[in-house]
N, C-alpha and C positions, 0 to 999 in steps of 0.2 A: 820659515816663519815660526814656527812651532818652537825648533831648537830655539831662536832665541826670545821666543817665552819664557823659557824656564829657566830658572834663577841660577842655577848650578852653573850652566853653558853660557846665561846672558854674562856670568859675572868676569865669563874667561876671554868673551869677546874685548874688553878694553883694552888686555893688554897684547891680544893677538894682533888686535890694528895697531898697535905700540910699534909692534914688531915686522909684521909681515903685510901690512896696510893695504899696499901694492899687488897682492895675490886675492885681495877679498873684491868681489863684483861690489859694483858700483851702488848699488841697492842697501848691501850690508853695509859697506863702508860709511852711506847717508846715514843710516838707523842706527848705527854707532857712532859718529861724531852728533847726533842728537840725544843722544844718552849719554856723553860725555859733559855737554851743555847741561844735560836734568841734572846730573852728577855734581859738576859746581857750582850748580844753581842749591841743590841740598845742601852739598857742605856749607855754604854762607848760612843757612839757618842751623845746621850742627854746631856751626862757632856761637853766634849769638845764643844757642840756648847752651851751650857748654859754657860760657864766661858767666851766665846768669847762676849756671850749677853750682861754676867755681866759687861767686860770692856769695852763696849759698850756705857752701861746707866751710869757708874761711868763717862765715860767723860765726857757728856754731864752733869751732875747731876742731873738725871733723878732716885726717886725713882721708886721702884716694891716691887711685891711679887708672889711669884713662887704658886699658887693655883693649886689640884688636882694633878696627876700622882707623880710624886718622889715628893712631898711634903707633902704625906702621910704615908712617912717614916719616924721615926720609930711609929708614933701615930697609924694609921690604917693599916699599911703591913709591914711585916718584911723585908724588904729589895726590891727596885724599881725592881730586875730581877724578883721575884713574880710577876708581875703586870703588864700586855702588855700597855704602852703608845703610842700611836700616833703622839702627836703634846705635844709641851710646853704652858702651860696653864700661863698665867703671867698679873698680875692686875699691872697697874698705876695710879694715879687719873689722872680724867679727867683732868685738869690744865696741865698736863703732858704729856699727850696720843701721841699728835703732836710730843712733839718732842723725845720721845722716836720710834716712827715709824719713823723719821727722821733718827733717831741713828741707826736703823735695817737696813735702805735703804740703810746708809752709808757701812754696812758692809755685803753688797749684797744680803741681802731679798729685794723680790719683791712682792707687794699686790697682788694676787689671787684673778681675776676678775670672775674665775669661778666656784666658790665653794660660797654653802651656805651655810649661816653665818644669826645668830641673831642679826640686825642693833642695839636694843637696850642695848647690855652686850656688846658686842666689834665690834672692827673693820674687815675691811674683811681678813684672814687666809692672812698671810707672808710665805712664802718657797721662798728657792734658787731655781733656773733652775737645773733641771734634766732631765735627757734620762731614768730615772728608767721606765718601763715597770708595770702594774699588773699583777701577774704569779700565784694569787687564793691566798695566803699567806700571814694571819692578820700577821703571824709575821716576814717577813722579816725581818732581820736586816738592808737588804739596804731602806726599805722604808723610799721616803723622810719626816726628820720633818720638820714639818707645826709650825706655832709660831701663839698663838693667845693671840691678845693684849686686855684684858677688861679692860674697865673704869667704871665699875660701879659690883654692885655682884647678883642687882635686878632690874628687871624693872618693872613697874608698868602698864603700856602701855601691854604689853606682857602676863604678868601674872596673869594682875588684883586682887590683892594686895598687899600690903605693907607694909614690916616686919619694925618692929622699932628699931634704933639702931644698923643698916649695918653701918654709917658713921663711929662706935668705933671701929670695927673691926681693918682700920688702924693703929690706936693707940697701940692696942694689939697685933702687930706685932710681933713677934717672931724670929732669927735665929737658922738655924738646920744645921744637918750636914749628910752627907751620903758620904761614903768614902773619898775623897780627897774635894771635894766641899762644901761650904756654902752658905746658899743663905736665904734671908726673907721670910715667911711666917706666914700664920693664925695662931695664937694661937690654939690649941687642940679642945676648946670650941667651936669656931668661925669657926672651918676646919668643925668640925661634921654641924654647921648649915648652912653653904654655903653648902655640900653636900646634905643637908637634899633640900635645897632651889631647 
């Protein structure tokens, strides 16, 4: 019960019953296909508030691209309910950043003065206002999503060095698709070494 409390290990449990289903006691196997149900029970509100995102930054014309959680679909996970996400992970170039945090505000994100954030990859975490409560539950479905804005995919400051040829990535930008939504992201290549980063 503990192990899978904890976010690290709960996160490796969906694809371990992917896999080895049949080796996990009956208990675990319950508490994982009910976090599989929280799971796509979230992503239905990650799409909704992701489409709301998208015409969001289409007004302003503000590009992005959707990095990490459902943008690992279908390259590295078989479908976003496999996959607990928390927040929407979403790169702008910096030229951009302003007024796409502009466009969030307009449609009632608020910066999150108290939550820590790495000043050099993005801005500080966006969420709407909520009464949500913590009741011990990585996978709520009501847990609120958090939106985080990067402008940049490394810093050198932070990490002390510096990969060559983050700036193409842009360029290699890709459209994907995971059920009714599309949206930009990394090329395959580009996905594997921003995680690797």
């Amino acid at each position: 019960n503990d192990l899978l409390t904890r976010a690290e290990f709960a996160r490796l449990m969906i694809p371990l019953s992917q896999t080895h289903g049949k080796l996990l006691p009956d208990w675990v196997r319950a508490r994982v296909d009910r976090n599989i149900a929280a799971t796509a029970a979230r992503f239905d509100q990650i799409k909704r508030d992701y489409q709301a995102i998208a015409a969001a930054f289409d007004g302003v014309g503000v590009g992005h691209l959707i990095v990490k959680g459902f943008a690992l679909c279908p390259d590295f996970v078989e479908h976003p309910r496999f996959r607990m996400q928390s927040d929407i992970d979403i790169f702008c170039p910096p030229n951009e950043i302003v007024r796409a945090a502009e466009a969030l505000h307009a449609i009632g994100y608020e910066t999150r003065t108290d939550a820590d954030y790495l000043l050099g990859h993005h801005l500080p975490p966006l969420a709407k206002k909520s009464n949500w409560k913590w009741r011990g539950d990585l996978f709520d479905p009501e847990l609120p999503i958090a939106l985080e804005m990067h402008f940049r995919f490394s810093d050198e400051v932070l990490e002390r060095f510096h990969p060559r040829g983050l700036e193409e990535f842009w360029d290699r930008r890709v459209i994907h698709h995971v059920d009714e939504i599309e949206f930009p992201t990394l090329s395959t290549v580009d996905h594997f070494g921003y995680s690797a980063l």
